[in-house]
N, C-alpha and C positions, 0 to 999 in steps of 0.2 A: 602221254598226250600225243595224238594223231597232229603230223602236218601235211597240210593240206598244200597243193602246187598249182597254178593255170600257165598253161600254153595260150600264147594270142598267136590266132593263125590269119594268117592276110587271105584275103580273097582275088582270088585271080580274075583279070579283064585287061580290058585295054580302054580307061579310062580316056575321056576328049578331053579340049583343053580346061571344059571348064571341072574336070571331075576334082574332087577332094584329093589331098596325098594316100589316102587308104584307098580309092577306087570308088569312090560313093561319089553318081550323079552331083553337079553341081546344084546353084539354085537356077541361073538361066535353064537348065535339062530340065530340070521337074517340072517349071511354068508354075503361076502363083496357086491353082490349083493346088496342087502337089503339095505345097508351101503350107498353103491355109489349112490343109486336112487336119480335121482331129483339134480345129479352133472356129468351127464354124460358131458355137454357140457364146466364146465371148470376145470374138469380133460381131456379132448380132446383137448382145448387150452393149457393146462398144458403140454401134450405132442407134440405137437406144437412147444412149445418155448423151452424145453430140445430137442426136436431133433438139431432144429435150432441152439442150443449153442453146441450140439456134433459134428454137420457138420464146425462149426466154429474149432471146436477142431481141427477136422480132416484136414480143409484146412493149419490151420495154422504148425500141424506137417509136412506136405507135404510140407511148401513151406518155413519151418526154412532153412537157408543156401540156400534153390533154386535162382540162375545163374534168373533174368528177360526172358533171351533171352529163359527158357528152359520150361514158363511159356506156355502150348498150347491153352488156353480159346480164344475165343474172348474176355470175359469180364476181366475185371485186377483183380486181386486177394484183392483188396482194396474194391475197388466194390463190389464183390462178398460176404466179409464179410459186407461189410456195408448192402446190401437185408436181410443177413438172421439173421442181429444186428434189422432192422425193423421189420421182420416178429418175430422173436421174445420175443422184447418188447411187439409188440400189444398185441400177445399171452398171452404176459405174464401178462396184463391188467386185462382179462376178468376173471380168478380167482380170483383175489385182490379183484376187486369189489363186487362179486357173495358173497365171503367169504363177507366181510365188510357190506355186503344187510343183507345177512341171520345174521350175529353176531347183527345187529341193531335190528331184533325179539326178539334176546335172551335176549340185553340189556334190553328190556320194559320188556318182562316178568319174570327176577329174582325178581326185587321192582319197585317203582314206580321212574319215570325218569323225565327230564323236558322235555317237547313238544317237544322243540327245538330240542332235542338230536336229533329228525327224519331227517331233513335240515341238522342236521353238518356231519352224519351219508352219509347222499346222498352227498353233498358238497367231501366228503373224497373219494367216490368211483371216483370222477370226475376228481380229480390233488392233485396236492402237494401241492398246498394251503390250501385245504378242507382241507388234510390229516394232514398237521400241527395242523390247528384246533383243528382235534380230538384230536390230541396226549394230547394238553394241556387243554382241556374239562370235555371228560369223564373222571368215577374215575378211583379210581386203577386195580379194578375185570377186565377193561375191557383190559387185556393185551393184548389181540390175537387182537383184535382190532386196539389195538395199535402199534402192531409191523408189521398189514399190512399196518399202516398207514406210517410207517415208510419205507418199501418196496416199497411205491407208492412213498416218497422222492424222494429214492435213484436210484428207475427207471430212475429218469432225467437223471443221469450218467453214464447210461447204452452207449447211441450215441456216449459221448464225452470219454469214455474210451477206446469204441472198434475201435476209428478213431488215436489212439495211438499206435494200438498194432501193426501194422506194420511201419517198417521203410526200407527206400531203401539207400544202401549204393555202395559206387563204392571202386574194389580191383582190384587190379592186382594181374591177374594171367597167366600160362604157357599158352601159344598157342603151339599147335601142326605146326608151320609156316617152312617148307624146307626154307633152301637157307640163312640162318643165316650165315655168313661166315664174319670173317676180316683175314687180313694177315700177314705172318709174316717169316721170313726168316735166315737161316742157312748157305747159300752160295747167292752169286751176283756176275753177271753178265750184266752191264751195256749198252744198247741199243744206249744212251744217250751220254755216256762218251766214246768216244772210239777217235783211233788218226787220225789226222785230214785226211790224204791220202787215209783213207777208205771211208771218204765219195763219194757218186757220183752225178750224175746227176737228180739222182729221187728225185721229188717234197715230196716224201714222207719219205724218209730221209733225204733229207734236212728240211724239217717242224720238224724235233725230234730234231734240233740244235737252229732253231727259237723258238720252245717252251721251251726247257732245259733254253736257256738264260732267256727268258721271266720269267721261275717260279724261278730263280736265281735272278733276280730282284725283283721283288717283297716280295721275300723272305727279300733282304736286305731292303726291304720300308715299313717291319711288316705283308707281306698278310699271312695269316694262311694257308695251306695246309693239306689237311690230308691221311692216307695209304689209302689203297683200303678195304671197308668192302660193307658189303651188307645186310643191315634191310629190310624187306618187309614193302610196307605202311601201312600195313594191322595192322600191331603190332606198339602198343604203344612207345615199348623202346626194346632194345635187350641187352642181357649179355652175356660178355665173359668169361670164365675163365682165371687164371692166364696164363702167356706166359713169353719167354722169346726169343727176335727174336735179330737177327744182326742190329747194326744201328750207324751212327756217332753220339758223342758227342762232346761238343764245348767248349773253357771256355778263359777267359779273365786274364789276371796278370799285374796290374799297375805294371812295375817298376822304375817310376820316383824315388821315394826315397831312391830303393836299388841302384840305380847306383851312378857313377862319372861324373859329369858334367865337359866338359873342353872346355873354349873359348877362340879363338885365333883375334885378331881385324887386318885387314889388311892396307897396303898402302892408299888405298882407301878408309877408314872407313867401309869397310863389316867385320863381324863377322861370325866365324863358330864355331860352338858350337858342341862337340862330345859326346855323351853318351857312358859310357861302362859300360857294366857289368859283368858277370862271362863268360858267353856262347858268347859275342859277343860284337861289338858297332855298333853306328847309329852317323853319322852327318848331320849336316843342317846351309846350309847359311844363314843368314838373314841381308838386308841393302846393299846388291852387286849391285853397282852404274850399269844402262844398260851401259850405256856411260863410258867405265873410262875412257876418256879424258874430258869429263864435267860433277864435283863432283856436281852440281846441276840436274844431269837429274832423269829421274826416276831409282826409288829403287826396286829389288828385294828379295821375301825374302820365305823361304822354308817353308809353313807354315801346308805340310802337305806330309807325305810321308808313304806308304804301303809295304813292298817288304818281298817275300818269304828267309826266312831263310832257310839255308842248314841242313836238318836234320843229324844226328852225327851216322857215321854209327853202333856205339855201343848202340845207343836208342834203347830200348826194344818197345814202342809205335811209333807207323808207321802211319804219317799221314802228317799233313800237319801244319807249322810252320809260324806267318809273325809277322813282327817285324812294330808298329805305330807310329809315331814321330808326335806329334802335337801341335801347338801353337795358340793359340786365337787371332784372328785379332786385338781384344781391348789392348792385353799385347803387339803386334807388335809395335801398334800406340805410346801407352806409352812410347816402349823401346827406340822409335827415338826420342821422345822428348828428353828424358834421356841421349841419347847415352849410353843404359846399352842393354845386352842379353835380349831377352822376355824369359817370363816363357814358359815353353812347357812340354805335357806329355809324358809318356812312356811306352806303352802296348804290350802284347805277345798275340797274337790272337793265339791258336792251336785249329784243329779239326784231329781227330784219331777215328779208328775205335774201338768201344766198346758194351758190351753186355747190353741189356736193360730187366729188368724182372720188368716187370707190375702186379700190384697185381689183379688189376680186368681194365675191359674197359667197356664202357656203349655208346651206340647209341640211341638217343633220336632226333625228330624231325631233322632229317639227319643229324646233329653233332656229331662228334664220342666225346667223352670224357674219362680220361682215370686217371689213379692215376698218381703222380711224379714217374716215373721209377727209379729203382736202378740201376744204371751203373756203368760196369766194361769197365777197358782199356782190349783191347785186345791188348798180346804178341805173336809174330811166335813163332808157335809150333817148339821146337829143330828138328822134322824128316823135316820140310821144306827147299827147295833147291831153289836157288832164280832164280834157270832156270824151276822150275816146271809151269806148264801153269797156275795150281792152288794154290794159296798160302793158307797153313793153318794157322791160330792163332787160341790161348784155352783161356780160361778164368780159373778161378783158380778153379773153379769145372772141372774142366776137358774135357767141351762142346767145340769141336772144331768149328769153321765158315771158311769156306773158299769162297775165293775171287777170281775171275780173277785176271789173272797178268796184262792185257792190262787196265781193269776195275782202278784197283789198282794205274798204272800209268796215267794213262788219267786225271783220276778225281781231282789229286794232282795237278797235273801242269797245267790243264785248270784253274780253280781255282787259283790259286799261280800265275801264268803268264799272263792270258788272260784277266780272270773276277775282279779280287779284288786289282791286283797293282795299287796303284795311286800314283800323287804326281801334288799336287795342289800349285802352284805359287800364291805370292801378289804381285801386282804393285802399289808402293804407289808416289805419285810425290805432292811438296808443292803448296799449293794455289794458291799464290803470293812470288816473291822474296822479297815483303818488310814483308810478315809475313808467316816464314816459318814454325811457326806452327801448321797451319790449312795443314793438310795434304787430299789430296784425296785418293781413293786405288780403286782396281777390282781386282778381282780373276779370275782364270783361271788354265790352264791342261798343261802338257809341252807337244811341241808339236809334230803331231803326234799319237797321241793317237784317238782312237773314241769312248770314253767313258766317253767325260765331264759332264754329268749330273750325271752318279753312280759315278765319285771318288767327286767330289764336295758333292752328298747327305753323303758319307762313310765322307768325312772330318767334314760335319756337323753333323751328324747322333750318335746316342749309339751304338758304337761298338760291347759293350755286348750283346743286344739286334741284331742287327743284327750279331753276330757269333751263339749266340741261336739259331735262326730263321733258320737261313742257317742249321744251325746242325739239325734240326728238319726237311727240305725239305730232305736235301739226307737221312733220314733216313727212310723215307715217300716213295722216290723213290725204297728205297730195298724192302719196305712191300709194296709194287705196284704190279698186276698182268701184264704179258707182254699181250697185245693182238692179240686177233683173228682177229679184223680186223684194220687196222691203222685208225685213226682219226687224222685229225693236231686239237689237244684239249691239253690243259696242263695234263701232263705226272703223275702227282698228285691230279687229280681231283677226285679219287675213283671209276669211271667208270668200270665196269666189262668189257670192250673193251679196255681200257688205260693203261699202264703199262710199267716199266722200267725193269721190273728185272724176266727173263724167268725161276727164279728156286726159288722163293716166293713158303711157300707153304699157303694152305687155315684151318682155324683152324675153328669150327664150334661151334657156340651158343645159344643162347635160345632166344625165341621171348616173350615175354610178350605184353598182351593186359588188356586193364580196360572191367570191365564188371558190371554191375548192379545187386546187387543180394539183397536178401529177410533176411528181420531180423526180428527176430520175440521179442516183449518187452514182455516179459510174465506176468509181473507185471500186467498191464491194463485191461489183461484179467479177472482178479479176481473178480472184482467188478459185471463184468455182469454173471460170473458163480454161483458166491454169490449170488448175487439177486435170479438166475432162482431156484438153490436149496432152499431159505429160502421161496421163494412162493411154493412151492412146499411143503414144510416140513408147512406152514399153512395152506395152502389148506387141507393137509390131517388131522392136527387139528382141524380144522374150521370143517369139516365133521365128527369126531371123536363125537365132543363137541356139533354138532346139534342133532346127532343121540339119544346120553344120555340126552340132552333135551327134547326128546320127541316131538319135536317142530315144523310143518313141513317145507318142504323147499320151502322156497317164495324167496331168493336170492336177491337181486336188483332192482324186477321187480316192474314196479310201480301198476301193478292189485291188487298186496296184498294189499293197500293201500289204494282199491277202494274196495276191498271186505269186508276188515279187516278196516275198517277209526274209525272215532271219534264217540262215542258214542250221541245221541242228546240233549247232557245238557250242550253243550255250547249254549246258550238262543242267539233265532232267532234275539234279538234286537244286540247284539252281535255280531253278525255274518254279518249283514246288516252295519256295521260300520268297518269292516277289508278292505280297500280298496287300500292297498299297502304293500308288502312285510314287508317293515319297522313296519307296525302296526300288519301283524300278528306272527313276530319273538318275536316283545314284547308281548305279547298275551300269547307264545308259550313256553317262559321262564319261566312264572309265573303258568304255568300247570304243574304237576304231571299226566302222565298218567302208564296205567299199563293193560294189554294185555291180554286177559280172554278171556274162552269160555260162551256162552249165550244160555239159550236153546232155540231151534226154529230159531237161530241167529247165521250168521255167529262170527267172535272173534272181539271183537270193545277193542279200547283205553276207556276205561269208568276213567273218572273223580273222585277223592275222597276229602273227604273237608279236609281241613288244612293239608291234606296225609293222614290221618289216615286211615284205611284200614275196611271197612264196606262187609261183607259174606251176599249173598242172599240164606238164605235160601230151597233148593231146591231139591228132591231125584233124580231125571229124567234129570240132568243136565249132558251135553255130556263125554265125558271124556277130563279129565283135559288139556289146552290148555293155548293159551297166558290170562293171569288174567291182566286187565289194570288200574289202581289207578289215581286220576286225584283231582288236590288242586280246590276246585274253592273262590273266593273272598268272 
């Protein structure tokens, strides 16, 4: 076995201060020219991929908080980061590598390396597997090495961070939308409610009486009605501010248990039972034979009675008063078994006019909704005359409302008289005379009336519930626009043409709409700004570190390898037996080589036995270069 020897021969000069210990220009001599030779093309990628992450910068300050809709690209702002998150990653590739090419020269020629290192060296510029590799490979010296290997990792993260850093979010916010309007009122004057002798012949005043009844019914059977407003479709929801308009209130007073019950039994076995309480009483017959000449025929019995109370002319609240008398069919039944009174309740229905102050209102998919209102009874103002055409009341701030006088009485005594009195009869007659207490019964209206389906639902019906309901229509009716043109439509429907009350006024609020806008996560960004500046910051070490090597720059390419290859003492028999990757990594492992200049020769990986490092003697030998060291068996 031949041994091979090198001579390192010094080059003679007269180095300046800033020359290297061997006589090689420093970096100040060369100037950054010099410096950058032989890395123009990946510091040119290097600027590539920092423009690419400063135009990211830039879309993403532009479009923190931007509105979607205000967005004017063709392409989406997501997209548009995601192109220049591609262009520069690749970018940001071709420096890693270049750097990681050229650092694999430097590794061979500090001492002598194993073979392999060449494959884990190419392997690492390829992906983040290579790059693992190296990490835990080479030795310690090779930091820069390994901290691009560590940037070729972290690149994977580069796509999956910048696909994070937007997010689209939906807000509500102000629309500039006219025409926001709900209503609300300080005097009324009723289209609707007025005395009967005014009405006339025209279809179109008589349809304002067919509808007033209609949404009076309904009212009593739960239909919801609402004032008059106006959201444009355009907008999400609409808001109002606080208000405070004229409007009825309603409210219910059991007083079964504050009264006195008193029951008188007659000749003929009927009972009348009297309630009295402070302000008044109520009686009702129950078990009044039809026939009093035969104590067997059918029975009647009062099982439900409505009727307006006389309001007291010293009452401060002006409104409308009815007294409810009611008995359960089931207690009826019972009471004949028994021959005892049936149970029966005792209720004060009142509605009065009163002030309503709403803290906010809100219009959402054409439903008005609104807070519980704080209502006051309104009292006549002391200057009012009860011959005035206008009646005033205040509330205890001082807010007068004024009402028609004809409004005022219409409304009270349609109502009280026409709409809501009832009184529902039981006819009860026994099965058979041999078992008379299997009893049958039907209900019905006394007669006369044309109104047996509403007093019958009122008998069966939540009174509470329907004096609410009522209280909430006529209150609906004053916050009603009168219209412009007449429609036979319910008088309540909200319609900007519909309306009851010609002196409503219109209060104005704000439209909101959803809109889609741009958030920017700034966090996500880091990772690929990181990246671009730590390639960057070895990039310019990698070039630093080549230069004061001496060393020139071959980068990546695979011709150095083909210029600069293996020296020929790996033996021909050798080399005829490597015939699969696997046999020459092993091969490859078990080499030391070490990277020298040759004279007459280009720089070869030369071979050393057991490493030991053998100098060829030589004066004429080129200037100092990659020296290559090589184990062999």
């Amino acid at each position: 076995m031949r041994e091979t020897t090198f001579e390192t021969v010094e080059v003679s000069g007269s180095p300046s201060d800033d020359s290297l210990p061997d006589g090689r220009p420093g970096l100040w001599q060369m100037g950054w020219r010099r410096v950058a030779a032989g890395w123009w093309w990946e510091i040119g990628s290097a600027v590539v991929s920092a423009v690419s992450m400063g135009l990211i910068l830039i879309i993403l300050v532009k479009t923190d908080g931007m509105t979607l809709a205000d967005w004017s690209l063709p392409i989406q702002p997501n997209s548009l980061i995601s192109v220049f998150t591609t262009v520069g990653k690749s970018a940001l590739m071709v420096p890693i590598a270049g750097c990681l090419g050229q650092l694999a020269w430097q590794h061979f020629a500090a001492e002598p390396k194993s073979l392999d290192h060449i494959r884990v060296f190419d392997d690492a510029s390829r992906g983040p597997w290579g790059a693992l590799e190296l990490i835990f490979v080479i030795g310690r010296k090779g930091y820069l090495a390994r901290l691009l290997a560590a940037a070729t990792v972290l690149a994977m993260g580069i796509e999956p961070f910048a696909q994070q850093v937007l997010e689209f979010g939906t807000r509500r916010v102000w629309s500039p939308t006219p025409l926001v309007q709900i209503a609300a009122a300080t005097s009324y004057q009723s289209r609707a409610f007025r005395n009967d002798e005014r009405w006339s012949d025209d279809p179109v005043e008589l349809s304002r009486v067919v509808i007033r009844d209609s949404d009076i019914t309904n009212a009593i059977l739960g239909v919801k009605s609402q004032p008059y407003f106006h959201c444009p479709p355009s907008a999400e929801n609409c808001t109002f501010p606080a208000f405070t308009t004229l409007g009825v209130c309603g409210s219910v007073t059991d007083r079964s248990k504050g009264s006195r019950l008193a029951c008188e039994t007659g000749v003929a076995g009927d009972i009348t039972c009297t309630f009295t309480w402070s302000s008044g009483n109520m009686s009702a017959t129950f078990n009044k034979p039809m026939d009093p000449r035969n104590p067997e025929s059918e029975r009647q019995h009062e099982v439900f009675r409505l009727r307006v109370e006389p309001t007291p002319p010293s009452t401060a609240v002006m409104g409308l008063t009815m007294t409810a008398l009611r008995a359960n069919t089931t207690d009826v039944l019972d009471s004949i078994r028994k021959s005892t009174p049936p149970k029966a309740e005792l209720l004060t229905l009142r509605l009065y006019w009163c002030a309503q102050d709403y803290r906010w209102a809100n219009v959402s998919a054409a439903q008005l909704t609104s807070s519980q209102p704080d209502t006051e009874p309104l009292i006549p103002a002391p200057s009012s005359n009860s011959s005035d055409e206008w009646l005033t009341f205040v509330s205890s701030t001082g807010t007068e409302y004024r009402i028609h006088r004809e409004t005022h009485a219409s409304i009270w005594d349609y109502l009280g008289t026409k709409m809501l009195a009832s009184h529902v009869l039981m006819n009860t007659k026994p099965l058979s005379q041999s078992a008379p207490g299997n009893i049958t019964y039907n209900l019905g209206t006394e007669e006369g009336t044309c109104r047996p389906p509403l007093e019958m639902y009122l008998y069966s019906s939540n009174l509470d519930n329907a004096t609410t309901n009522l209280a909430s229509l006529l209150s609906n009716y004053i916050r009603s626009r009168a219209p412009s043109t007449d429609t036979a439509t319910s008088l309540s429907s909200g319609n900007d043409n519909l309306g009851d009350n010609a002196n409503s006024t219109i209060l104005t609020g704000s439209a909101w709409k959803d809109e889609t806008y741009i958030e920017v996560r700034w966090v996500w960004i880091s990772l690929p700004l990181a990246e671009t500046l730590l390639t960057i910051l070895l990039l310019l070490a990698t070039i630093v570190s080549s230069r004061m090597s001496g060393l020139p720059v071959l980068g990546n390419s695979p011709l150095g390898l083909l210029f600069h290859g293996l020296d020929g003492h790996v033996g021909a028999d050798r080399e005829a037996r490597l015939q699969s990757r696997r046999e020459i990594v092993g091969v490859a492992r078990r080499i030391d080589v070490l990277c020298s200049d040759l004279q007459d020769a280009a720089r070869k990986h030369l071979p050393s036995r057991h490493g030991s490092e053998h100098i060829i003697t030589n004066s004429s030998v080129s200037p100092p270069g990659f020296v290559t060291k090589h184990n062999m068996p």
